[in-house]
Residue, then its C-alpha position, 0 to 999 in steps of 0.5 A: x134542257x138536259x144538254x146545252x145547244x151549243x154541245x150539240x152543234x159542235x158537230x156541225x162547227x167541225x164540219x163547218x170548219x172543214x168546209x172552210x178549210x177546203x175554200x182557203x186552200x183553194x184561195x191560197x193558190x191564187x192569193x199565196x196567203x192562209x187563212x188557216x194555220x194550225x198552231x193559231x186554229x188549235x189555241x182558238x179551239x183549245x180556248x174553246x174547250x176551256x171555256x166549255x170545261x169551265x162553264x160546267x162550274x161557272x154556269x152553277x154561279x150565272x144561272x143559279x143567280x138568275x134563277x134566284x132573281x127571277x124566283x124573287x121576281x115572281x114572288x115579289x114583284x109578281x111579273x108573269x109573262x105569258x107563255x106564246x111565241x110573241x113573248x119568246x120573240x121578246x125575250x130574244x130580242x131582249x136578251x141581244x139587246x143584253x148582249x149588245x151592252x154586255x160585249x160593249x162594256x166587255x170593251x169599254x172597262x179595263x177589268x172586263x176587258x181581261x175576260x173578253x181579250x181572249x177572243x180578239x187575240x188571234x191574228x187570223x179571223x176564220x170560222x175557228x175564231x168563234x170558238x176562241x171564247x174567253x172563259x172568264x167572261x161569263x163571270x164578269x158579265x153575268x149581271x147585266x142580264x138580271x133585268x131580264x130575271x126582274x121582268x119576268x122571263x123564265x130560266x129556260x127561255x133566257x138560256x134558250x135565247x143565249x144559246x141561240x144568240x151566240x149559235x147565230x154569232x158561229x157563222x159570221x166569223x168568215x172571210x168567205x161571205x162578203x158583204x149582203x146587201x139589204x141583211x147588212x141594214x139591221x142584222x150582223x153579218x160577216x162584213x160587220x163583225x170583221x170590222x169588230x175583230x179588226x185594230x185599225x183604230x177606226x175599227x176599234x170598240x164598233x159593232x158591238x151586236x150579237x144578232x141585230x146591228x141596230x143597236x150599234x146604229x141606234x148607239x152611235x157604235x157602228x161602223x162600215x167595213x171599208x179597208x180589209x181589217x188588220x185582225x188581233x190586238x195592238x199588244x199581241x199575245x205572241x202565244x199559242x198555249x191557250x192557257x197563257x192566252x186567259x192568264x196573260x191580260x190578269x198579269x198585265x192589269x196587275x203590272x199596270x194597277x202596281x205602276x199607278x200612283x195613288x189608290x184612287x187612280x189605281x180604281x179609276x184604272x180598273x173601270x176606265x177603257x183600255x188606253x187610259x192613264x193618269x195625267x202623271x203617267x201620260x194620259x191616254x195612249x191612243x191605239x197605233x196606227x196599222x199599215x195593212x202589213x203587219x206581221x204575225x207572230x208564227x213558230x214553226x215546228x218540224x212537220x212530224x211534230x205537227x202531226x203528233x200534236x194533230x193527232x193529240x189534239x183529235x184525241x183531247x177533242x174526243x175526251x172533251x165531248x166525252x166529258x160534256x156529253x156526260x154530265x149528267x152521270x158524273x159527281x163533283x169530284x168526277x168533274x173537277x178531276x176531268x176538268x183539271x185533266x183537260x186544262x193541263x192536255x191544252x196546256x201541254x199541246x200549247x207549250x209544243x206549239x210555242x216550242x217551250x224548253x219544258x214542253x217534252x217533259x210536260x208532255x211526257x208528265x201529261x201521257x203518264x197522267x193519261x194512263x191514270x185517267x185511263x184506269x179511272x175512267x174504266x172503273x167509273x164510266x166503261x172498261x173499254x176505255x183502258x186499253x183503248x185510252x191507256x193503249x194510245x197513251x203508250x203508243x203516244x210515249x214511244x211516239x215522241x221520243x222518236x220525234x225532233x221537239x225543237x222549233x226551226x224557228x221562231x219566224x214572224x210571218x207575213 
């Protein structure tokens, strides 16, 4: 397939996003609390696009392996499926199945982790969440779905099915749907994947599934959603640039790996769940306990200052479905370049939302960069693109020396 699914449904996630939107206003006035915040929405996003952008390069690796092995299988092992719908439904099933134990040792192995931790670092749980992907992910867990390649499913079917798992995974991520009933005997739902995203310890490392909660069942990793999930992490990120959200957990693996005596315990560290410890510094620590009140981590910024990064933040969007929807017509050097432009666009909206001292000049540097890319971009791709991408960077350079920059605060909201 020319374009991966998941680009060309990113059109009906926005809208999807939008309809959510409009329910949680219309919540907020009876219960007085957001589902919805703009700094939390637009880091979850903003991890999106990076995991997008960096998939380009990262699916060269993934599915170039897969390829090689399933090549090998064939010439090898001489395993040849049948081409028919009941061995496409197979290779779905299989490759949840894949999934499931993908995401669990996803949980279950502090390096892992590191890849995974991104998606669970929002305190909100909305439809916005699902795009929160962790870009490295992919890298570390690109193995477990060799197998796959040994038996005998073509590339394009593994593709296929992946897309199609992790498209059936969009929806779940609501607080709009409640529980529903017979569905929730073998297929995830919303009811079950709050309680994954929820860190109340009785939540914590369950329901694991992708599309079929049977294999938590089937595992002993399931667990009913009883009280309402406190979302996040026990170490909160307390960042909204999207950039630190992927960066953060490698500098506290590697802080924890330097405090551990001994190289054999620094390896156990690696491949033990998240909590663990040698004896000599304490051994396991539990996850603490939640009281269903916990606060969340908030900056507020003047509201003019919110619409600048809004109107920015639509902008990188276009550019970004710029990108995908073009990959075809660019070289390497033309992707790494558009790329490397669009982790320092997030990257700079990040640093306004956290209310970071350097943020204006970053911004300011980005805009310059902006108007660069812009006369690049006409020379290669269409002459439009200069007054139209150049022209708002101008606009957007006088639009922000007039704005206040500072936070009002640093508040923690409830």
């Amino acid at each position: 397939m020319s374009i991966d699914p998941i680009v060309l449904s990113i059109p009906i996630f926005f809208l999807l996003i939008v309809v959510e939107v409009i329910w949680d206003a219309t919540q907020r006035r009876k219960s007085g609390k957001a589902r919805y915040r703009l700094n939390d929405a637009v880091a979850n996003i903003s991890c999106g696009i990076l995991d997008q952008v960096s998939g380009v390069f990262a699916k060269v690796f993934t599915v170039g392996m897969y390829t090689l092995v399933w090549y090998w299988g064939q010439d090898i092992i001489s395993l040849h499926i049948p081409s028919n719908i009941f061995m496409w439904a197979l290779c779905f099933v299989a490759v949840d199945f894949a999934y499931y134990w993908s995401h669990r040792l996803s949980h279950e192995v502090n390096l892992f982790w590191t890849g995974h931790v991104v998606h669970h670092q929002s305190e909100e749980y909305n439809l916005s969440v699902a795009l929160r992907q962790g870009a490295f992910q992919k890298l570390f867990m690109f193995w477990i779905y060799l197998p796959l390649a040994l038996l005998g499913f073509p590339p394009e079917w593994f593709l296929l099915s992946m897309a199609f798992n992790l498209l059936y995974q969009f929806w779940i991520h609501t607080e709009m749907i409640g529980k529903m009933g017979f569905l929730e005997l073998f297929m995830n739902t919303p009811s079950h994947h709050r309680v994954h995203h929820g860190r109340n310890p009785k939540y914590i490392d369950k329901n694991h599934a992708g599309v079929f909660i049977v294999w938590d069942k089937m595992f002993k990793t399931f667990q009913i959603e009883e009280e309402h999930p406190t979302y996040g992490i026990t170490s909160p990120l307390n960042s909204f640039n999207p950039v630190e959200a992927h960066t953060m957990p490698f500098q506290l693996l590697w802080a924890d790996v330097k405090s551990i005596p001994g190289l054999g315990d620094k390896l156990r560290y690696l491949i033990k769940p998240p909590g663990w410890y040698p004896a000599s510094l304490g051994g396991f620590k539990s996850p603490p306990p939640v009281s269903g009140k916990e606060k969340k981590f908030n900056i507020s910024l003047p509201i003019k200052l919110s619409y600048y990064i809004l109107v920015q933040y639509l902008a990188v969007l276009g550019l970004t479905s710029l990108f995908l929807f073009n990959l075809q017509n660019m070289d390497v050097t033309q992707k790494v370049i558009f790329t490397l432009y669009i982790v320092f666009y997030v990257m700079s909206l990040g640093s306004l939302f956290n209310g970071r001292r350097f943020a204006l000049a970053l911004e300011i540097i980005r805009l310059v960069l902006t108007i660069a890319l812009a006369v690049w971009l006409s020379d290669w791709f269409a002459s439009f693109l200069l007054p139209v991408i150049g022209g708002f960077a101008l606009l957007s350079l006088v639009w922000i020396f007039m704005l206040p920059t500072k936070p009002l605060k640093n508040e923690i909201l409830y």
